[in-house]
MIPA-522050 format. One record per residue (C-alpha): residue in three letters; x negated, y, z; chain; residue number from 1. Coordinates in nm, 2 decimals, always signed. Layout:
MIPA-522050
<site type="ala" X="X" Y="Y" Z="Z" mol="A" seq="NUM"/>
...
***
This chain:
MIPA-522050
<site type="unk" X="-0.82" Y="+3.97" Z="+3.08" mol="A" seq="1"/>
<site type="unk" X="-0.64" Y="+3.85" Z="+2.77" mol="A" seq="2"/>
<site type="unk" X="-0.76" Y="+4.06" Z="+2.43" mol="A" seq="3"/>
<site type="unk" X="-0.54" Y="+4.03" Z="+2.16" mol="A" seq="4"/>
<site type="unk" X="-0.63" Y="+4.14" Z="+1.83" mol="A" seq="5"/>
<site type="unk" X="-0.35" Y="+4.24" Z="+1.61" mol="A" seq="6"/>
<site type="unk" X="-0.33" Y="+4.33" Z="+1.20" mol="A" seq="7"/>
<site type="unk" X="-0.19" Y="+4.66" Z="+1.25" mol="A" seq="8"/>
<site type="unk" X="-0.12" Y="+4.98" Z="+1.56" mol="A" seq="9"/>
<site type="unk" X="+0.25" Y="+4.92" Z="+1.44" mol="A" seq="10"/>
<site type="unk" X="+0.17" Y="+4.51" Z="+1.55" mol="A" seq="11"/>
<site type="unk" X="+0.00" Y="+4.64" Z="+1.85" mol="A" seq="12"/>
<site type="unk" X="+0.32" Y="+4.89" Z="+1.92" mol="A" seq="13"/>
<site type="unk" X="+0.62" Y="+4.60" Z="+1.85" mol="A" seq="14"/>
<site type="unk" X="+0.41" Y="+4.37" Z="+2.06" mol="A" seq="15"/>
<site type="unk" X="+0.34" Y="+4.61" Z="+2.32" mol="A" seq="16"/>
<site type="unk" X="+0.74" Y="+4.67" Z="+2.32" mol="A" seq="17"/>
<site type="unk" X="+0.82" Y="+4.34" Z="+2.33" mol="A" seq="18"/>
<site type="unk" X="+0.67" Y="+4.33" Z="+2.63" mol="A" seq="19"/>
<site type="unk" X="+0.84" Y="+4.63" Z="+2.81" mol="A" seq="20"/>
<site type="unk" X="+1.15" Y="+4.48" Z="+2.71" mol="A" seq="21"/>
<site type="unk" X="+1.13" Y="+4.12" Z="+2.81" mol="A" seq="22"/>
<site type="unk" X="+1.05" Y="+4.32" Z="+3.21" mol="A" seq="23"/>
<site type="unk" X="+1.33" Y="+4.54" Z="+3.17" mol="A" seq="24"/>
<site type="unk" X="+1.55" Y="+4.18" Z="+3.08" mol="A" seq="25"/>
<site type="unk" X="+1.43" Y="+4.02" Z="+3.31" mol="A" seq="26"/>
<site type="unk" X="+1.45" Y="+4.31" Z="+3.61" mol="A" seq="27"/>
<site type="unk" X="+1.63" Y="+4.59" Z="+3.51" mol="A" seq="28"/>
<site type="unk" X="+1.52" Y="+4.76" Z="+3.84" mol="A" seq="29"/>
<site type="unk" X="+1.13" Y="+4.77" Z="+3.71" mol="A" seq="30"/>
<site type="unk" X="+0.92" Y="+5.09" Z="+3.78" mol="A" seq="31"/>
<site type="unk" X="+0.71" Y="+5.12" Z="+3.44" mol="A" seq="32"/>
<site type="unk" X="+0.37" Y="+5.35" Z="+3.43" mol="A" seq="33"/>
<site type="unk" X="+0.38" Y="+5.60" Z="+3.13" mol="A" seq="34"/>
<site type="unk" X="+0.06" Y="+5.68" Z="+2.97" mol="A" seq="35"/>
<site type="unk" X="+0.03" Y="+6.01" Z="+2.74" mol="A" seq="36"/>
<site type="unk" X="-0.22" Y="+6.00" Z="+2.43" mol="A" seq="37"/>
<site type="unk" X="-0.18" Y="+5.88" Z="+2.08" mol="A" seq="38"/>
<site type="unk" X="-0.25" Y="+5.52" Z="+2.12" mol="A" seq="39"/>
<site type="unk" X="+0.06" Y="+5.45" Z="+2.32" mol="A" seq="40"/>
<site type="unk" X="+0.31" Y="+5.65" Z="+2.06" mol="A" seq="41"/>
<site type="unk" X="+0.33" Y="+5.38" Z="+1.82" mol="A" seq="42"/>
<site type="unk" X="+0.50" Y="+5.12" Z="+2.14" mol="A" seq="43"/>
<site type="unk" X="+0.71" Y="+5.44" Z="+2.28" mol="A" seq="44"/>
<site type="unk" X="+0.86" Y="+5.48" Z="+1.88" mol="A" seq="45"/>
<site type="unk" X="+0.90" Y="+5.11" Z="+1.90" mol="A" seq="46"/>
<site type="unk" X="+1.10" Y="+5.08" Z="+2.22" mol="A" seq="47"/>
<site type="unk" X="+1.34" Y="+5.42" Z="+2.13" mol="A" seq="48"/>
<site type="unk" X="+1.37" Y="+5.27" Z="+1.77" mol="A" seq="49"/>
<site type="unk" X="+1.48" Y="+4.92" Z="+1.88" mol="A" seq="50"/>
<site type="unk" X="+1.74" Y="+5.15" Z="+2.14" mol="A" seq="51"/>
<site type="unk" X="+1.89" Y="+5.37" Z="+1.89" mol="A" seq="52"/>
<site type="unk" X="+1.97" Y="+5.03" Z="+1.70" mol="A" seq="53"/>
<site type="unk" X="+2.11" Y="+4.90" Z="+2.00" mol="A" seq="54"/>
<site type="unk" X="+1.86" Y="+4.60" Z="+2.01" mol="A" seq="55"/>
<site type="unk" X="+1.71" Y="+4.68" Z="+2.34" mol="A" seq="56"/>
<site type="unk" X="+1.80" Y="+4.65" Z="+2.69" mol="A" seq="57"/>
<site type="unk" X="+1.94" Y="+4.91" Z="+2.93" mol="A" seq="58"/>
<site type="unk" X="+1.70" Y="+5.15" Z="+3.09" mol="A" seq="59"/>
<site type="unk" X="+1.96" Y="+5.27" Z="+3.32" mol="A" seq="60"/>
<site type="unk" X="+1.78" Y="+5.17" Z="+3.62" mol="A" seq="61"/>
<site type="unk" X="+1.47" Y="+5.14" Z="+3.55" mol="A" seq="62"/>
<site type="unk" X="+1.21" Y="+5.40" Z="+3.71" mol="A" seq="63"/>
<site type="unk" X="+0.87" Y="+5.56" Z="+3.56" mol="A" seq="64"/>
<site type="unk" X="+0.56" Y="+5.73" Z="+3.66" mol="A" seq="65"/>
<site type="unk" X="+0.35" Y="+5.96" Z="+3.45" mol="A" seq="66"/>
<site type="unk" X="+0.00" Y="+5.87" Z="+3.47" mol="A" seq="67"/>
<site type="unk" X="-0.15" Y="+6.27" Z="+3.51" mol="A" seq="68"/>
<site type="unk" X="-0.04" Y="+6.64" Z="+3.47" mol="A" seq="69"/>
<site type="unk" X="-0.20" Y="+6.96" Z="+3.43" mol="A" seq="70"/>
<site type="unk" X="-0.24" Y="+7.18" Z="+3.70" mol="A" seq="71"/>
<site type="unk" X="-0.15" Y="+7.59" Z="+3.61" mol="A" seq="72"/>
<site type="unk" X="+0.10" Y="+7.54" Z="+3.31" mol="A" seq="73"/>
<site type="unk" X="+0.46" Y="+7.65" Z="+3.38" mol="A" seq="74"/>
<site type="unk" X="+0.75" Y="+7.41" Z="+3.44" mol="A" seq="75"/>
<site type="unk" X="+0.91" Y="+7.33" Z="+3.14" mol="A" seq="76"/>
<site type="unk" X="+0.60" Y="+7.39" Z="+2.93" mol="A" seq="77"/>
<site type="unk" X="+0.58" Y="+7.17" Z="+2.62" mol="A" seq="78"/>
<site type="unk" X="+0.21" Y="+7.07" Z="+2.64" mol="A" seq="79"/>
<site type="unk" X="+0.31" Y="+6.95" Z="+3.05" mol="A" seq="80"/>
<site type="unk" X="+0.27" Y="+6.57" Z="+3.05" mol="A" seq="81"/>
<site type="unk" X="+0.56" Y="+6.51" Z="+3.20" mol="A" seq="82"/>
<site type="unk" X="+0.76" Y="+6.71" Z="+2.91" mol="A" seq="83"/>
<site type="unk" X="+0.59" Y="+6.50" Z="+2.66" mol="A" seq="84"/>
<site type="unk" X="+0.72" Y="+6.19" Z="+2.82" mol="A" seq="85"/>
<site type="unk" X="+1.05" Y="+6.29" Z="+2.79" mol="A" seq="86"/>
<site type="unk" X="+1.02" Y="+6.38" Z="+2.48" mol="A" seq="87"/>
<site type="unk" X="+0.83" Y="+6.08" Z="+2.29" mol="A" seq="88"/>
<site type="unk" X="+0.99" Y="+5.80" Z="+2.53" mol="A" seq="89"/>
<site type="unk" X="+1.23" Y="+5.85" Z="+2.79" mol="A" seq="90"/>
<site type="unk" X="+1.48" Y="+6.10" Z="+2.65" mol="A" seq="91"/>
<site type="unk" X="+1.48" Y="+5.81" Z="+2.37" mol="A" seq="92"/>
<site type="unk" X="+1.54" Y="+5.51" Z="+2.61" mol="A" seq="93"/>
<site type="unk" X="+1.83" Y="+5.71" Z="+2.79" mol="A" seq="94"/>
<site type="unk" X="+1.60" Y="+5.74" Z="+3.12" mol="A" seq="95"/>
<site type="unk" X="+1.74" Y="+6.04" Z="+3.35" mol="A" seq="96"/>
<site type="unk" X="+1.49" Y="+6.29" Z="+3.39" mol="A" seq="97"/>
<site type="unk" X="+1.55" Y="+6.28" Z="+3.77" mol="A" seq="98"/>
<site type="unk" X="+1.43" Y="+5.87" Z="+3.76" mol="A" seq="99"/>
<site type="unk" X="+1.08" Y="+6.01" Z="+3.56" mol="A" seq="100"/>
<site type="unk" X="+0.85" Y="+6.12" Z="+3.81" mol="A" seq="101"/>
<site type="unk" X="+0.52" Y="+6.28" Z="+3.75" mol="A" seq="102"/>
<site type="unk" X="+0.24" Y="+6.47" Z="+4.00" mol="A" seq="103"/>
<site type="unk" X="+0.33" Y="+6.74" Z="+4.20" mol="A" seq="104"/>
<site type="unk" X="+0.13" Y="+7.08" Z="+4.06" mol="A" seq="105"/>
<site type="unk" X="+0.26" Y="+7.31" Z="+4.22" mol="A" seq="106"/>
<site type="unk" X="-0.01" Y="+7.55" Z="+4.40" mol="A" seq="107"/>
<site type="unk" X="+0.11" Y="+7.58" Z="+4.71" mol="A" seq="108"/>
<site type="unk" X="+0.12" Y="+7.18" Z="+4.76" mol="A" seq="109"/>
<site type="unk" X="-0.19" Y="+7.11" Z="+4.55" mol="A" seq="110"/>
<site type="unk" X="-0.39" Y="+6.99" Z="+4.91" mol="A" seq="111"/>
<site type="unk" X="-0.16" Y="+6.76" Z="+4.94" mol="A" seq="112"/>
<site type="unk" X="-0.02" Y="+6.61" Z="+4.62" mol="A" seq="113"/>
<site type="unk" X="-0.22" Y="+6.32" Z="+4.56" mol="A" seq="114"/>
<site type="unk" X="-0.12" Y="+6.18" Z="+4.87" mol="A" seq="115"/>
<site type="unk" X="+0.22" Y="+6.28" Z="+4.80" mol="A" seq="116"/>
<site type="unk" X="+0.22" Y="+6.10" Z="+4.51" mol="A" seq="117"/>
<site type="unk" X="+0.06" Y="+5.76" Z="+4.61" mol="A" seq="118"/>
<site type="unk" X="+0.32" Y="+5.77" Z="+4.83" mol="A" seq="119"/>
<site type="unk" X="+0.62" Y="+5.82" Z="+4.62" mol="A" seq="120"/>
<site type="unk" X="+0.42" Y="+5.53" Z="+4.42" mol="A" seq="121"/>
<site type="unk" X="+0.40" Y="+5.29" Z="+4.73" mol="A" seq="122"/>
<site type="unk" X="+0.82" Y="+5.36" Z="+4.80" mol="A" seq="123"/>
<site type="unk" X="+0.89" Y="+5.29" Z="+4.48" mol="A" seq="124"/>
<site type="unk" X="+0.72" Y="+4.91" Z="+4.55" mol="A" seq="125"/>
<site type="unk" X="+0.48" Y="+4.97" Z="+4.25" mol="A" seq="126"/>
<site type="unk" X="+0.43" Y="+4.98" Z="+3.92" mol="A" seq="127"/>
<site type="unk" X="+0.47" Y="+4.64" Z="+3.73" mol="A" seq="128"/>
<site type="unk" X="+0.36" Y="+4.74" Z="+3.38" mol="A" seq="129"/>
<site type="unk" X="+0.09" Y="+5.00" Z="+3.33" mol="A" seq="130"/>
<site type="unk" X="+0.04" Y="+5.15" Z="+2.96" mol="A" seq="131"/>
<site type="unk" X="-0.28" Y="+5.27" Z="+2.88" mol="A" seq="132"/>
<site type="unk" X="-0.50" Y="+5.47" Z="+2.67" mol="A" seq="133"/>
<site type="unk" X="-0.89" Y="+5.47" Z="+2.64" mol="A" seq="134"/>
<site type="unk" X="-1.08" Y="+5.76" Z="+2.62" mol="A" seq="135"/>
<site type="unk" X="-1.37" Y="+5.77" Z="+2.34" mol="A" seq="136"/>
<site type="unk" X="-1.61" Y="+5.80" Z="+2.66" mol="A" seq="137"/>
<site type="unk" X="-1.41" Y="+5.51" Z="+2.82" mol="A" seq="138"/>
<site type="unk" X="-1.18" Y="+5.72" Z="+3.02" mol="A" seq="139"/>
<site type="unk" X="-0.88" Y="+5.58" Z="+3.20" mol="A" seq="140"/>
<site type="unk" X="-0.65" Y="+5.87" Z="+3.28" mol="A" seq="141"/>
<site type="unk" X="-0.87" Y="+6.16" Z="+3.40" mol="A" seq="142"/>
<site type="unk" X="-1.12" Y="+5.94" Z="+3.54" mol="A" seq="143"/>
<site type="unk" X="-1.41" Y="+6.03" Z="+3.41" mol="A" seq="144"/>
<site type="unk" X="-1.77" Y="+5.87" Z="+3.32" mol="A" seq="145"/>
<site type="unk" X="-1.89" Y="+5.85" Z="+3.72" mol="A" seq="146"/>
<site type="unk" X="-1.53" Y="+5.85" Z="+3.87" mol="A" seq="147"/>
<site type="unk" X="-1.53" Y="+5.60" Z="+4.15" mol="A" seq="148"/>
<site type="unk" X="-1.38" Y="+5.27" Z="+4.07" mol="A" seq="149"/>
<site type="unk" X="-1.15" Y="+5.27" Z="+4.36" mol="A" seq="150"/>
<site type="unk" X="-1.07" Y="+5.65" Z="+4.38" mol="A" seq="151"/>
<site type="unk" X="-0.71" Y="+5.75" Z="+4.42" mol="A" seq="152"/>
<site type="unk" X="-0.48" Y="+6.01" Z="+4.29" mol="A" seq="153"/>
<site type="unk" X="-0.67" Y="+6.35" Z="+4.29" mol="A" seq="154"/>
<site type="unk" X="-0.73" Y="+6.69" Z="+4.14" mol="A" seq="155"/>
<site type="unk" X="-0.99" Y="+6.69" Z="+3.88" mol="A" seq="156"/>
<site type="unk" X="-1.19" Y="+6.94" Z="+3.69" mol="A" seq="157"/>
<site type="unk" X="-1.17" Y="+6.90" Z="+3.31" mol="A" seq="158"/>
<site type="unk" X="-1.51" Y="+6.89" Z="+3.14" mol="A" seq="159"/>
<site type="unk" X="-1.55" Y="+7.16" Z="+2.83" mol="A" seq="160"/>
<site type="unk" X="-1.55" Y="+6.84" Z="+2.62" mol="A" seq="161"/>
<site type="unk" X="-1.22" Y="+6.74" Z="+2.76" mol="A" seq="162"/>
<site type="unk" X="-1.09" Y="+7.12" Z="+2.70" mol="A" seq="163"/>
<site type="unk" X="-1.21" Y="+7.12" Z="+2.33" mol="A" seq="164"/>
<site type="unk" X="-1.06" Y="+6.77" Z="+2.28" mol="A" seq="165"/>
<site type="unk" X="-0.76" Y="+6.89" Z="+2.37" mol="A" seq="166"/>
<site type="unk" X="-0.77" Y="+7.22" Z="+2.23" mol="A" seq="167"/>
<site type="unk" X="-0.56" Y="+7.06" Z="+1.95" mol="A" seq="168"/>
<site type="unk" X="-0.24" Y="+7.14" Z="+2.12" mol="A" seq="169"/>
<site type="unk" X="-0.28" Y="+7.52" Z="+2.23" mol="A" seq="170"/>
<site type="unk" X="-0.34" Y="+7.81" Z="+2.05" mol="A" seq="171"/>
<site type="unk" X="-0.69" Y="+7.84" Z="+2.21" mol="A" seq="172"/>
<site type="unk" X="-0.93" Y="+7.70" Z="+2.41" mol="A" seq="173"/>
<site type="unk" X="-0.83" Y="+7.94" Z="+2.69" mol="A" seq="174"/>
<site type="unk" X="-0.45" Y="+7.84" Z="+2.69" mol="A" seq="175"/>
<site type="unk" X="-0.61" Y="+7.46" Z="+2.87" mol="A" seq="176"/>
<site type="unk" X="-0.64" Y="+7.43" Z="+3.22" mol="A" seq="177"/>
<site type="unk" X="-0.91" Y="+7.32" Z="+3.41" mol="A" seq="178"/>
<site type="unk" X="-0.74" Y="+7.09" Z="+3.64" mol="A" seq="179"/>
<site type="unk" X="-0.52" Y="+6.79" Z="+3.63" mol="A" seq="180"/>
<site type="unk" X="-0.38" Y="+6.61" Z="+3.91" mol="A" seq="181"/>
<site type="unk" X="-0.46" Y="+6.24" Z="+3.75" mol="A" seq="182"/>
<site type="unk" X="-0.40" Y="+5.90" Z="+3.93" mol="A" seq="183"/>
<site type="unk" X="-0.74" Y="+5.72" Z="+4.00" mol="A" seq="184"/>
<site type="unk" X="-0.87" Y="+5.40" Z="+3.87" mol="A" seq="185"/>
<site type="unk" X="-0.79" Y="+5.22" Z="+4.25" mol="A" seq="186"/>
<site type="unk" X="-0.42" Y="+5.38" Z="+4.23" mol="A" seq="187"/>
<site type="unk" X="-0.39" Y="+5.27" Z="+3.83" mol="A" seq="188"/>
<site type="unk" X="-0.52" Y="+4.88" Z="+3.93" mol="A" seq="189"/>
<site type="unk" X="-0.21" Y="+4.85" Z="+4.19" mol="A" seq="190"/>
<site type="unk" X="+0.05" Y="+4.79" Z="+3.92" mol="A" seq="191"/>
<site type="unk" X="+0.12" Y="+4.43" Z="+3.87" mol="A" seq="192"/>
<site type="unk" X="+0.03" Y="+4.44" Z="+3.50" mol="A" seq="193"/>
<site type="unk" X="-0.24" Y="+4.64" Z="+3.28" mol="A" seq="194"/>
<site type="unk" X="-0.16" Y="+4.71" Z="+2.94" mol="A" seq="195"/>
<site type="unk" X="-0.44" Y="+4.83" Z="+2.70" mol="A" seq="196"/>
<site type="unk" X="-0.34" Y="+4.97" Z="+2.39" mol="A" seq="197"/>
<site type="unk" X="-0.59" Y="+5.12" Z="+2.15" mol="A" seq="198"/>
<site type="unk" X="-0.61" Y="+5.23" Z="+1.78" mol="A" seq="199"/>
<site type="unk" X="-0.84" Y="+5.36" Z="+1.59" mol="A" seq="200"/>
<site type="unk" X="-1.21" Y="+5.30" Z="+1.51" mol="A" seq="201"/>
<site type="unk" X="-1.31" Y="+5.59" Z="+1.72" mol="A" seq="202"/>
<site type="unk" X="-1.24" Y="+5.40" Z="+2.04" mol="A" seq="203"/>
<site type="unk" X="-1.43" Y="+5.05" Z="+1.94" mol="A" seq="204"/>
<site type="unk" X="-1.77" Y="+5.15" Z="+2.19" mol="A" seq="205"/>
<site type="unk" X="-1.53" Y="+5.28" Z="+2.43" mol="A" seq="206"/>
<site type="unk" X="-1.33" Y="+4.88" Z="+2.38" mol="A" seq="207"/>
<site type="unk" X="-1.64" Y="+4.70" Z="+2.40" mol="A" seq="208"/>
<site type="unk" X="-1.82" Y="+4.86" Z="+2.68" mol="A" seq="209"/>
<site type="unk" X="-1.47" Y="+4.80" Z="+2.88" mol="A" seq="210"/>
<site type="unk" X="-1.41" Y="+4.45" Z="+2.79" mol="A" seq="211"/>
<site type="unk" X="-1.80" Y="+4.33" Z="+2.71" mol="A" seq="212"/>
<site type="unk" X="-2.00" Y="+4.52" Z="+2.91" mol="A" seq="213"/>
<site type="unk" X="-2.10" Y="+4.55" Z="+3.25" mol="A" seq="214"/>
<site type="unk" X="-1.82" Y="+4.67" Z="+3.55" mol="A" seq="215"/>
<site type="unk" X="-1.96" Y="+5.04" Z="+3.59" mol="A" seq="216"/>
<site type="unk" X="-1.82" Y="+5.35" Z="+3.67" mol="A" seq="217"/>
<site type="unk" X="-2.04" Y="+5.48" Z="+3.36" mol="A" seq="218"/>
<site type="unk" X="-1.76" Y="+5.33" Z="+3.13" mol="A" seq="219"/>
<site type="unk" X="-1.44" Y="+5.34" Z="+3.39" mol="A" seq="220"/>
<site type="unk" X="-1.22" Y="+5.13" Z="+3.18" mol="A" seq="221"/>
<site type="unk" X="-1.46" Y="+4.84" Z="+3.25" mol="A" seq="222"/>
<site type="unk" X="-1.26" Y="+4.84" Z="+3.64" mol="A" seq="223"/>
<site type="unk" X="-1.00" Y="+4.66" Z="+3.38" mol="A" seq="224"/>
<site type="unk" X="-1.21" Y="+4.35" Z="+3.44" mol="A" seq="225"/>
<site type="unk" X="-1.14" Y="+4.32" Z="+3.83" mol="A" seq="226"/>
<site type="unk" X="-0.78" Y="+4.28" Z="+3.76" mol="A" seq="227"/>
<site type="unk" X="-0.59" Y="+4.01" Z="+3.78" mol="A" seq="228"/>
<site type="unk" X="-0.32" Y="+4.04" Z="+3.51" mol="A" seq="229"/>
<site type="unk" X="-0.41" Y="+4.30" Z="+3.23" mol="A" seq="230"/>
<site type="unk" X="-0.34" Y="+4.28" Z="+2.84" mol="A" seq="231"/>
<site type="unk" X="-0.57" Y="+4.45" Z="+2.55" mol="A" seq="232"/>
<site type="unk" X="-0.38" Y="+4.52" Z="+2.24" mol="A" seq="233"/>
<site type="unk" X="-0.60" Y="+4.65" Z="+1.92" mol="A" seq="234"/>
<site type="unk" X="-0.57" Y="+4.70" Z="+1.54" mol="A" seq="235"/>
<site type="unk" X="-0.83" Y="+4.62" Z="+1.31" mol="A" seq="236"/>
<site type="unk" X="-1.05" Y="+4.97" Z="+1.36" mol="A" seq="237"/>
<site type="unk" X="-1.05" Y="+4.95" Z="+1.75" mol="A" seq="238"/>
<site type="unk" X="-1.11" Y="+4.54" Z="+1.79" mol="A" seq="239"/>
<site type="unk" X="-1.41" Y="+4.62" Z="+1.47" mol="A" seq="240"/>
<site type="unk" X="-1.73" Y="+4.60" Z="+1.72" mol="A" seq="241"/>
<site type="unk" X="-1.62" Y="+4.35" Z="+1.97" mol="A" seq="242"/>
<site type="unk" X="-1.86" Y="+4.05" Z="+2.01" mol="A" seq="243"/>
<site type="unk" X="-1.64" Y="+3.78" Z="+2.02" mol="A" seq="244"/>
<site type="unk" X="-1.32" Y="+3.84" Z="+1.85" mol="A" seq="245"/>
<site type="unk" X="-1.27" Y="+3.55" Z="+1.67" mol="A" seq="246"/>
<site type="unk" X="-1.26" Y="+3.37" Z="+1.99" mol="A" seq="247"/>
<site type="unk" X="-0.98" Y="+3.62" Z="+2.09" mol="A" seq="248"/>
<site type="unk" X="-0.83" Y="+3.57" Z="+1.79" mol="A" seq="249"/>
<site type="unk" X="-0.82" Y="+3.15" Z="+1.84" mol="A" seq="250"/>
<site type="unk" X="-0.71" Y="+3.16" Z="+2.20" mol="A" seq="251"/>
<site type="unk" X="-0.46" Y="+3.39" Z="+2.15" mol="A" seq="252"/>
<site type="unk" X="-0.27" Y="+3.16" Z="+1.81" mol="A" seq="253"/>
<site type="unk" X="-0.34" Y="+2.89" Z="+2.06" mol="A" seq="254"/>
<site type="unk" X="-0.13" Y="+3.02" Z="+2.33" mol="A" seq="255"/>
<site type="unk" X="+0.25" Y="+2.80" Z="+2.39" mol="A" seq="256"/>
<site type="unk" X="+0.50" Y="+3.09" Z="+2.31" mol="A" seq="257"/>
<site type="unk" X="+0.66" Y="+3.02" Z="+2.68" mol="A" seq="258"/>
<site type="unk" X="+0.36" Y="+3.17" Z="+2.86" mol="A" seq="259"/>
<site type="unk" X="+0.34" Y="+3.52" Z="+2.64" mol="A" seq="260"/>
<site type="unk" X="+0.20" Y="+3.79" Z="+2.79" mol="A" seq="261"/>
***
């Protein structure tokens, strides 16, 4: 696991971009893992930024997967994960919708759909560079405090916290659903790279416990530390109660610029 604390979220978005961008050069085929959630939108403003000025590479073949999606909200809603993918990142980077693919909710196939979807993930060859989010609670996803570390794609309940947390983005409480269909922390550690990015001073327990502390599925995140190729990008407020950050900070000036990340 390499931590890297940066000055700034906009540092931890144009770094976080820069590596999107150097996979896309290098394969324009990749299959890239979209995260919703307000630590990723400073990278996804990056990468449609740098495209409107004509900076960055062609996502014309490039394929994504949404991470999760509410179960019982209409096709086409605005709060559906999948719609705000499109409409913070893809629709920016040119991506066709049809290349965007995100859980199937639809209750007639709900039995089914996680298997559906690890499947669509496996044909695909896999994700090779995962953005992430961390829930206050260390969340990953939908997976919860307790969620097994090697559970796959599944419907899961939403916990009233959860509902209220989210609450934000409906009229009322009563306008969330229950249930997502969310991919699960074994499904998530298949793609080739992990990529961490948190702001906020709010998430620093959640940070620690899931690069410091013990591998436990009371702080889900902490799965991060089995893997062998994942990336933790922070500002100032989320990096503020890690242990050793100036050694993160030392290792990372030290690195040769061939090996980034």
């Amino acid at each position: 696991m390499e931590v890297v604390p940066l000055d700034s979220a906009e540092a931890v978005g144009a770094l976080a971009a820069d590596t999107f961008e150097a996979l896309v050069h290098s394969k324009p085929t990749a299959v890239l893992g979209l995260a919703t959630g307000s630590s990723p939108l400073p990278t996804y403003q990056e990468l449609v930024r740098r495209h409107e000025a004509g900076t960055g590479p062609s996502y014309d073949q490039v394929r994504c997967f949404t991470l999760d999606e509410y179960v019982g909200l209409p096709l086409g809603h605005p709060q559906t994960y999948r719609e705000t993918i499109f409409a913070e990142v893809t629709d920016g980077l040119g991506i066709d919708r049809d290349r965007v693919a995100s859980p199937d909710v639809d209750p007639a196939g709900l039995p089914e759909a996680g298997a559906r979807y690890e499947a669509a993930l496996v044909d695909a060859g896999g994700v090779d560079v995962q953005v992430l989010g961390i829930g206050s609670d260390g969340h990953l996803a939908f997976n919860e405090p307790g969620s097994s570390l090697v559970s796959l794609t599944r419907l899961k309940t939403l916990t009233d916290r959860t509902r209220q947390d989210n609450a934000r983005f409906f009229d009322s409480i009563d306008e969330v659903p229950r249930h997502v269909l969310t991919q699960g922390l074994g499904t998530i550690g298949r793609a080739r790279h992990l990529l961490l990015v948190v702001s906020g001073e709010g998430k620093a327990q959640a940070v620690a416990d899931a690069v410091e502390g013990p591998v436990s599925a009371s702080c889900p995140a902490s799965v991060l530390q089995l893997h062998p190729h994942v990336t933790v990008l922070l500002d100032p407020g989320a990096a503020s109660r890690l242990g050793r950050v100036d050694y993160y900070r030392e290792v990372y000036a030290g690195k040769p610029d061939w090996q980034g990340l």
